[in-house]
C-alpha positions as CSV (number, residue, x, y, z in Angstrom):
1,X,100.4,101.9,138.4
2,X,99.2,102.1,134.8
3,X,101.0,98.4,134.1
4,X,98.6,96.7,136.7
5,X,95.5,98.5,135.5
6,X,96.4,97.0,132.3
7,X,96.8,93.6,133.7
8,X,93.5,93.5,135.9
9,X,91.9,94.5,133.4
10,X,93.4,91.8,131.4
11,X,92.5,89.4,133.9
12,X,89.1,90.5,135.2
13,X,87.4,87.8,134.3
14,X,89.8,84.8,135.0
15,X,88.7,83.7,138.6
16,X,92.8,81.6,138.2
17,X,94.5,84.5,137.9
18,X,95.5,87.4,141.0
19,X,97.0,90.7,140.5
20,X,99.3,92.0,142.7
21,X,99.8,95.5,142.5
22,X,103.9,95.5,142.4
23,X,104.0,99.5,142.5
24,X,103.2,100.0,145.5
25,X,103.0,96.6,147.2
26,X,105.8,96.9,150.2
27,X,107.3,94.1,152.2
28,X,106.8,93.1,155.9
29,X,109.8,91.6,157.8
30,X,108.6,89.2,160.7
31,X,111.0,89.2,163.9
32,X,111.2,85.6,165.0
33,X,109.0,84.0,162.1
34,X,108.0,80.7,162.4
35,X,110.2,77.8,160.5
36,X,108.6,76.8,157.2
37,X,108.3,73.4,158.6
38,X,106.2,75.5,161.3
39,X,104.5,77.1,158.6
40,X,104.0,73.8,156.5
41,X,102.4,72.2,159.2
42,X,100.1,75.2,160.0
43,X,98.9,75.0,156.7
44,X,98.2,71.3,157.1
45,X,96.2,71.9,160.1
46,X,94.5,74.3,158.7
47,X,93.5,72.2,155.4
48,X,92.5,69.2,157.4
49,X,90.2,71.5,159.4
50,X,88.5,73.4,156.8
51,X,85.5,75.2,157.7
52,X,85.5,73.8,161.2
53,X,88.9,74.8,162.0
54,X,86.5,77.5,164.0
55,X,84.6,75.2,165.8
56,X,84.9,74.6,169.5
57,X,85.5,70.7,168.9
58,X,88.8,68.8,168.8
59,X,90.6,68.1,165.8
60,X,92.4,65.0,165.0
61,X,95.0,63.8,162.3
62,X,96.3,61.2,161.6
């Protein structure tokens, strides 16, 4: 854990830059995850919305 203390430290004050904490960051396997063209579109949605995506109104793209 030392390494990433170094490198947030490092990076404290660059709002561009994230740590991720490799040492004890584990993964997460998904049963029946979506297709990236799923997930590419979800993103798109989710874009185009923007801060009204939690709105009760209907969203349209075109």
């Amino acid at each position: 854990m030392g390494k990433t203390l170094q490198v947030a430290a490092d990076r404290a004050y660059d709002q561009s830059k994230t740590v991720l904490p490799a040492e004890v960051a584990r993964g997460v396997y998904m049963r029946n995850a979506p297709s990236l063209r799923a997930l590419k579109l979800m993103h798109l949605m989710i874009s185009t919305a923007g801060g009204r995506m939690a709105q009760d109104v209907r969203h349209e793209m075109r």
